[in-house]
C-alpha positions as CSV (number, residue, x, y, z in Angstrom):
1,X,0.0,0.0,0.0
2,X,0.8,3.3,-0.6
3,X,0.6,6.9,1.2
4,X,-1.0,9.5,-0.4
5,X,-1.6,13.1,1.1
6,X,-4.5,15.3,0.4
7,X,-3.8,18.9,0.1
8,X,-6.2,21.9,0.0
9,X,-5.1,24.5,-1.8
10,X,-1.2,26.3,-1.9
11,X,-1.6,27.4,1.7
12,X,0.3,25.7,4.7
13,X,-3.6,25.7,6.5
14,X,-4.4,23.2,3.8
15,X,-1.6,20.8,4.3
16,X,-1.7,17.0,4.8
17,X,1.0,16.1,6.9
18,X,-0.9,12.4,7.9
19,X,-2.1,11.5,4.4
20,X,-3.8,7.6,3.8
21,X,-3.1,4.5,3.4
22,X,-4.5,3.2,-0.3
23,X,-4.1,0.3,-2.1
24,X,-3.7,1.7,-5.8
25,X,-4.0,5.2,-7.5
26,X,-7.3,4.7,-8.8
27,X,-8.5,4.4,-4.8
28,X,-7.2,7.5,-4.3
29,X,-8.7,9.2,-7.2
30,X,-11.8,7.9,-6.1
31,X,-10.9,8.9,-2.4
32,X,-10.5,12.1,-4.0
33,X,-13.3,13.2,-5.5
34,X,-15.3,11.7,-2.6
35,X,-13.1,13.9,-0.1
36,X,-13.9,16.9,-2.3
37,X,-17.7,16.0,-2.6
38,X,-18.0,16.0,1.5
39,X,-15.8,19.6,1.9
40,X,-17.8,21.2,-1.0
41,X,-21.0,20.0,0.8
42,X,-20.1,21.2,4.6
43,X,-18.5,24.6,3.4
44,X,-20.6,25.5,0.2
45,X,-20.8,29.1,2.2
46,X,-17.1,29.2,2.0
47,X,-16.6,27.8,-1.7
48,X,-19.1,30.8,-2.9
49,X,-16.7,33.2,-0.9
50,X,-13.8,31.9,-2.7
51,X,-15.5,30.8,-5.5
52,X,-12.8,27.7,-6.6
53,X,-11.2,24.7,-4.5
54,X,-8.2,22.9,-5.1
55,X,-7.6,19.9,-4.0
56,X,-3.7,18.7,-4.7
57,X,-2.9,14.9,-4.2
58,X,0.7,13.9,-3.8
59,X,3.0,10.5,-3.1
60,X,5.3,9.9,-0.3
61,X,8.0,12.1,-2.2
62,X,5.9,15.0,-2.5
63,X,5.2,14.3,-6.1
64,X,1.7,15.8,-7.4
65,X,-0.4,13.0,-9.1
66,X,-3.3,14.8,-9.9
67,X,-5.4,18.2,-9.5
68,X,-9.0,18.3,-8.9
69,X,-9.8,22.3,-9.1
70,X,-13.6,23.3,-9.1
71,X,-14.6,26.7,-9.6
72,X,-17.9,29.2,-10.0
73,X,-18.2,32.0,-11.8
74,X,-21.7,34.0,-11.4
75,X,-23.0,35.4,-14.8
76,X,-22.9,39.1,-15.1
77,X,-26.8,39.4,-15.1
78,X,-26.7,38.1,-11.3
79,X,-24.3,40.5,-10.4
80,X,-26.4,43.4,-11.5
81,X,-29.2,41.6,-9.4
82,X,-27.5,42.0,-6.5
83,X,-26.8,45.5,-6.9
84,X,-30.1,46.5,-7.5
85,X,-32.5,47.7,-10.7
86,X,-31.2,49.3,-13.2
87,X,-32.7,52.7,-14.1
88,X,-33.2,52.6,-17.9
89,X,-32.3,56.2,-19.4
């Protein structure tokens, strides 16, 4: 089995300094997304703040393996909602 670490972002605060156990890379592309899946669900207030996540999985070396990166982008029509009716000249 392998060790592979689970990083959140390019900050130090998103650091995995344990990482997992797994059997083979596609388990930890499936751990992945699933790990993903549960942050985006118990900090969707956050994500819209930030409006992208990054989730960075490496090997024992430090070597990146693969990149999940979500991100939003409002359309420009909500951001004029937000601000409020536009007077029509």
């Amino acid at each position: 089995m392998a060790r592979y670490f689970f990083h959140f972002g390019d900050t130090p605060r998103g650091v995995d300094v344990r990482g997992q156990e797994l059997p083979d890379h596609n388990t930890a592309r499936i751990e992945a997304v699933r790990l993903l899946g549960e942050v985006l669900r118990d900090k969707a207030g956050e994500f819209w703040d930030e409006q992208s996540m990054k989730l960075i999985i490496t090997d024992e070396a430090g070597l990146m393996l693969f990149v999940l990166d979500v991100s939003a982008i409002e359309a420009p029509a909500v951001t004029r909602l937000r601000k409020g009716p536009r007077l029509i000249d």
